[in-house]
N, C-alpha and C positions, 0 to 999 in steps of 0.2 A: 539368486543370480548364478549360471552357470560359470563354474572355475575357469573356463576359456577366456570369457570376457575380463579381461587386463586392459584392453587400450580403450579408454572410451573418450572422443572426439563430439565437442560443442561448439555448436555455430550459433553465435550471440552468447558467448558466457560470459561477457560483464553485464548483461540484463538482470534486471531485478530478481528475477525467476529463476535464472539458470544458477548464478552467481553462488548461491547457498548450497544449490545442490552439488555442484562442483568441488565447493572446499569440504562437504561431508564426502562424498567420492574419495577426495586427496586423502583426508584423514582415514578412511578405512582400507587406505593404501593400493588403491586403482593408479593405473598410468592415467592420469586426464591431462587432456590435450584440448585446443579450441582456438577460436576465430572471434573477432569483433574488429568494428569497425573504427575505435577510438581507444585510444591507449589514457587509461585513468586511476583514480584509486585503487578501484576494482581489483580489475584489472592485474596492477599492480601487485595486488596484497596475493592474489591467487600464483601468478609468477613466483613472488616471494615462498609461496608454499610449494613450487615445484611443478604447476601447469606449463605445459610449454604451449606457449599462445601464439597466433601469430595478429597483427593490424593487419585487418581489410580481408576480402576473402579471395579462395584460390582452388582450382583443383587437388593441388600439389599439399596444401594443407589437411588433408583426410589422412596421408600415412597410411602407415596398419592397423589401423581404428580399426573393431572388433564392432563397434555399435556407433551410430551416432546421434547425438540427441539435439534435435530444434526447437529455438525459442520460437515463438508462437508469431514472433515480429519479422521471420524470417522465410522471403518469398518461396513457392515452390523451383523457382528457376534459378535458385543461389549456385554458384557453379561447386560450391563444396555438395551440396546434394543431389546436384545432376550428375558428379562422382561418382558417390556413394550408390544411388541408384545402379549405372552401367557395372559398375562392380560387387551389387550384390550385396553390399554392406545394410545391414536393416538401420532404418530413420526411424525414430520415436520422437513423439514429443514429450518436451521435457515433464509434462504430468505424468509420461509412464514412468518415466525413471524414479521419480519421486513416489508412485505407488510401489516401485520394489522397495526402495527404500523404508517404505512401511509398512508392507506386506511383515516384516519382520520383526514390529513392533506393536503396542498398542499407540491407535492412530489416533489422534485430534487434530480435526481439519477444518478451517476458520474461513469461509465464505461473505460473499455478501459484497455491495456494489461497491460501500466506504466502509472506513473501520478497519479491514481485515488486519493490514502488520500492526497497528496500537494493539488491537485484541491479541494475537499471537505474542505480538513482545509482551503485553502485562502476563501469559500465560506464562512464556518460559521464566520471567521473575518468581512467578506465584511455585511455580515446579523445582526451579534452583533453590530457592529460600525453603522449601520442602525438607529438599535433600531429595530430591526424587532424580538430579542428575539426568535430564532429558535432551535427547537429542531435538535441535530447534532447524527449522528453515523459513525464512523470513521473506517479505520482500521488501525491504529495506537495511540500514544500519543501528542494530541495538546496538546505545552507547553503550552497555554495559558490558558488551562483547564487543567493539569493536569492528563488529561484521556482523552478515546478514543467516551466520547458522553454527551452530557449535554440536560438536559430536560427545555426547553422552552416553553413559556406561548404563544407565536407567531403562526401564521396558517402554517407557514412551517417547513417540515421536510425535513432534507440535508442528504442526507446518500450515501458513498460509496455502489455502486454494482459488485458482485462477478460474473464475467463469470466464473471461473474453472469448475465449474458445469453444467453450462448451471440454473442457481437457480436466474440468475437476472430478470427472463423473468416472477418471477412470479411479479415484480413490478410493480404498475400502477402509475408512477409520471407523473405531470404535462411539468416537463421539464428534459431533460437529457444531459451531457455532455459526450461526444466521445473523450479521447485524440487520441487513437492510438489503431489499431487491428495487432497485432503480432503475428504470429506463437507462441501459447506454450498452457498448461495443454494438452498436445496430449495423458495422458494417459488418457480424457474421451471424446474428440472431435478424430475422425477420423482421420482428416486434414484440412487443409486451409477452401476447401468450406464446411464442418461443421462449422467453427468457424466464417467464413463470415454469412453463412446463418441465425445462432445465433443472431447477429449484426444485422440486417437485420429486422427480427423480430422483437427485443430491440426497434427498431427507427420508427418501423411505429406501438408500439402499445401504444405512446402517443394521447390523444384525438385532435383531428381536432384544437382547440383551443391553443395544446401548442407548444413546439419548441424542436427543437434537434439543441443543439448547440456542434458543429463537428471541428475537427482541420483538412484543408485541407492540411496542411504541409505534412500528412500522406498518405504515398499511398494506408495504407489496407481504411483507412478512403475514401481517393478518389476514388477509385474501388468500395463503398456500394453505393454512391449516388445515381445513377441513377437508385436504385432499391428501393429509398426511397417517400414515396408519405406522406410526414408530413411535418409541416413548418421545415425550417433550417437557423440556421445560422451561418456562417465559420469563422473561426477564423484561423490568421497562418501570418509565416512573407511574405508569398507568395503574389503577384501581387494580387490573381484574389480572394484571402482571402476579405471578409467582413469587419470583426474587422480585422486591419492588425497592427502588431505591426514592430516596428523598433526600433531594440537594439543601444543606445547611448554606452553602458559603463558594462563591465562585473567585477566584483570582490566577493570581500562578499556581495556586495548587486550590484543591476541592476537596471540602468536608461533606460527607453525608450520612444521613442514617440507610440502613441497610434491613429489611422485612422478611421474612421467610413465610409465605403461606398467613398473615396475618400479624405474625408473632415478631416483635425486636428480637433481630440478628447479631447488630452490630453498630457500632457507630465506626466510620474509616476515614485516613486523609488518601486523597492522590495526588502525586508529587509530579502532577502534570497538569497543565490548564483545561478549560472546556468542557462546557456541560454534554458536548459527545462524547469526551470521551469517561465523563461518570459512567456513560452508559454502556461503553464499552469495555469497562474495566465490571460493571454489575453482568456482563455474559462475562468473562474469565472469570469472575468469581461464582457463578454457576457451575460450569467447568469443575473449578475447584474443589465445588463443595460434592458433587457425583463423583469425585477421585477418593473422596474422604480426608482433605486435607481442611484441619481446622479455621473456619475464621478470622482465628487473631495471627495465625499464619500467613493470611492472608492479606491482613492487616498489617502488618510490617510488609511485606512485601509492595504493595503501594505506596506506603511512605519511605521507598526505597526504589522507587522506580525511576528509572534514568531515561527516561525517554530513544523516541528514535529519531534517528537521522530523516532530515527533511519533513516531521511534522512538527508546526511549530517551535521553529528549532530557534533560539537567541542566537546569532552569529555574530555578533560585537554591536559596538559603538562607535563613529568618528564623527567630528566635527558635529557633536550634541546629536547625531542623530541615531537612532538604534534600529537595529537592523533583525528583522527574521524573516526565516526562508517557511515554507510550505509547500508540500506535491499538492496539496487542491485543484485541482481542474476541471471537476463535474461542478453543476449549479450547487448540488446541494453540499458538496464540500466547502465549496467555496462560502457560500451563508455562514457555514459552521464556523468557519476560520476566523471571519470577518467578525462574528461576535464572539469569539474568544479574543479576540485582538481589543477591542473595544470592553469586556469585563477586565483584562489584564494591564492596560493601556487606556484609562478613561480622559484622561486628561490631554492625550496628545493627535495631533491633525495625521490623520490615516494617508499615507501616497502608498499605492499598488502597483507592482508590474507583474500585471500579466502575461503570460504566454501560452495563447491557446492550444491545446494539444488533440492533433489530429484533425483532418478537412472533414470526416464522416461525422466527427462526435458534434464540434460544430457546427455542421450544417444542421445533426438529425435534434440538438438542442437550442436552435439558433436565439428561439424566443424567450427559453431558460436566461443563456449568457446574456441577454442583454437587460435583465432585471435582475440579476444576482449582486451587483453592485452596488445598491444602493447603499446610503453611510458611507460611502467612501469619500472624501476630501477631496481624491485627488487622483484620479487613474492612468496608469500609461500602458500602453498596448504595444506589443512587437507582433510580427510575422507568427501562425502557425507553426509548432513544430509538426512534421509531418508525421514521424515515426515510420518509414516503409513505405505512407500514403503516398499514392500520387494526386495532385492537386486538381479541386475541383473550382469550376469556372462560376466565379462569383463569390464564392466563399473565403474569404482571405481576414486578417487583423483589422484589417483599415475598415471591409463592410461588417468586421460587429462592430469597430468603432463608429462608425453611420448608425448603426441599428439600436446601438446602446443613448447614442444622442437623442434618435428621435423619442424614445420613450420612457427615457429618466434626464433628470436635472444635474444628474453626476457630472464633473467636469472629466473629461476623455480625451487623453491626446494619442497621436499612433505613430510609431518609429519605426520604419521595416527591418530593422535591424539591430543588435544589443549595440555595435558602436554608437549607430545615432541616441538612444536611448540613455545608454552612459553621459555622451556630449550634453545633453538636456539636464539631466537628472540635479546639476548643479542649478541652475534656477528653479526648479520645481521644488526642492527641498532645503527649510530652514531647522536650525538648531531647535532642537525639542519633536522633530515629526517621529513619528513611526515608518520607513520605508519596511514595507510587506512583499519579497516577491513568489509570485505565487506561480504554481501548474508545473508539469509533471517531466517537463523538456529539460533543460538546460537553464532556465534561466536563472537561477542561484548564484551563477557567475556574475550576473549585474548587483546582487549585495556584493558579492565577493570583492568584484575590483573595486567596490566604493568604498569600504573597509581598506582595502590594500591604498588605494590611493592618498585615501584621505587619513592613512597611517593611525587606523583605528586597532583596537584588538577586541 
């Protein structure tokens, strides 16, 4: 990065994306500055480091910003970049900033439609318990940091990469991990073979020297390969997988054995639920094991794993009832979640609040969301969060709850609102249920206040 650059200005920097890169900035002692629209943790924690931020956006909040960087959520017409623009100021998105960032390190860069922050957070575990001291960028909160990136003295940088955009392709990492390629962000990919094609790219513009390590569990995964000309290595509980893992024991935490090429690996626990995320922790230990970090290094390091903020997170108990949060919002997260809720919780009646996220992903999944429910007890529905979207006509919470009635048995009710939703929530739920609330908005606050209320911890 040229020495000039001291002031660098973000518009959306409590987003999940920005957020990481931002307090690596602060830490390697940049002036950073930014814009959001809500004042929160984030937010907060980044202030606390010295960001000077402002709520809501403004001309006036650009300063002497030397660069500015946009979150992917934010329109062209924001008036902080209709600024920047008449003055000249260059706009990146935040995937560039995050390639300087790793332009100066050795890069591993975690893709793929679900998975990505588990996969990245078990890497910077497996990297710290190394001693390999790596700088990390997330797009969530590792409990075990406390935030969503930490700056390391180490040659490598771990960083989730964002397809929505098409903005991961400006990354040059040494190695990358693939969990899965899903139909979705179709309001900026065309379809399938855009987002394949994307992938594609992604995997062959590692250098000759490094590795794309791939989940062939996945069929979009197994459809890119043979269009791939870079080393590979597969990971997945499948036969003809590489690293092949096989599940002993599913609950709050997961034993498995672990195969190399044929040969027993390893036997490991992970100190996190969900037969996805064996699989996600069998690519970090891929990863791992092309870094030359031992095995049973590896191995404490999963039975050390703290999990992240908002996947499967236990956020209390009140009034008998236990509470956890989840970002799920695609079908197939949502499946995932639904049966880690049910291995970890068998005994107890399933109530879900959903919050659908975005009017395009909605619409472009409609048939998905309204069978991904099934096993549930007990469903409740709020309003789309928009994220940016403006609202398309017919597509709302209430028509997937019509959609979802006509073609499952699931019980569905719909609140346009977390007040009415909260107001409810008191007859929908008896001592012993599991309340799950799920998707990628805000709705964590409808645990939150039922915990707060019902003076749980």
């Amino acid at each position: 990065m040229r020495t000039k650059v001291r002031r660098i200005h973000m518009v959306g920097i409590g987003g999940s994306g920005m957020s990481g890169i931002a307090e690596v900035l602060l830490n390697l002692g940049y002036d950073v500055g930014g814009s959001d629209l809500a004042y929160g943790p984030v937010v907060k924690r980044l202030k606390q480091l010295g960001a000077d931020i402002a709520i809501g956006h403004g001309r006036e909040n650009v300063g002497q910003a030397d660069v500015v960087v946009r979150s992917s959520a934010v329109a062209a017409d924001n008036p902080e970049l209709v600024e920047a623009r008449s003055r000249g100021i260059p706009i990146i998105p935040r995937a560039e900033m995050l390639a300087e960032l790793m332009r100066l390190r050795t890069g591993i860069a975690v893709a793929g439609t679900h998975g990505k922050t588990t996969t990245t957070s078990l890497l910077a575990t497996i990297f710290t318990e190394a001693g390999l001291d790596p700088t990390v960028i997330i797009g969530g909160r590792l409990n075990a940091y406390g935030a969503g990136a930490r700056l390391g003295e180490g040659e490598y940088l771990i960083a989730e990469a964002d397809e929505s955009d098409g903005s991961f392709l400006c990354l040059s990492p040494i190695t990358t991990v693939v969990t899965n390629v899903d139909a979705d962000h179709l309001d900026f990919y065309s379809g399938q073979q855009a987002i394949d094609d994307a992938f594609v790219r992604f995997l062959n513009a590692i250098p000759f020297y490094g590795v794309n390590v791939v989940c062939l569990d996945d069929p979009g995964v197994a459809r890119l390969l043979p269009r791939v000309n870079r080393p590979v290595l597969t990971y997945g509980f499948g036969d003809k997988a590489r690293l092949r893992g096989n599940i002993l024991r599913l609950g709050s935490s997961s034993r498995f054995e672990v195969f190399l090429d044929g040969a027993f690996l390893a036997e490991m626990r992970l100190n996190h639920p969900g037969r996805h995320n064996v699989q996600n922790a069998l690519g970090a230990l891929g990863v791992a094991l092309e870094a030359g970090i031992p095995a049973d290094t590896v191995a404490g390091a999963f039975s050390k794993f703290a999990g992240v903020g908002r996947r499967f997170e236990l956020k209390g108990a009140a009034a008998g009832v236990t509470v956890v949060d989840d970002y799920g919002h695609h079908p197939a997260e949502i499946r995932a979640t639904l049966a880690t809720a049910r291995s970890c919780y068998p005994d107890k009646r399933l109530v879900v609040v959903f919050q659908p996220h975005r009017f395009t992903r909605t619409q472009a999944l409609f048939g998905e969301f309204c069978r991904c429910f099934e096993g549930v007890d007990e469903l409740v529905l709020t309003e789309i969060y928009p994220a940016s979207e403006s609202p398309i006509p017919g597509v709302s919470g209430e028509s997937l709850a019509q959609g979802i009635r006509q073609v499952s048995k699931t019980k569905v009710s719909f609140y346009p609102d977390f007040a009415a939703v909260e107001e409810a929530l008191p007859d929908v739920l008896a001592s012993g249920d599991l309340l799950l609330t799920l998707g990628a908005g805000n709705v964590w606050q409808v645990g939150q206040h039922f915990l707060e209320r019902e003076g749980g911890a």
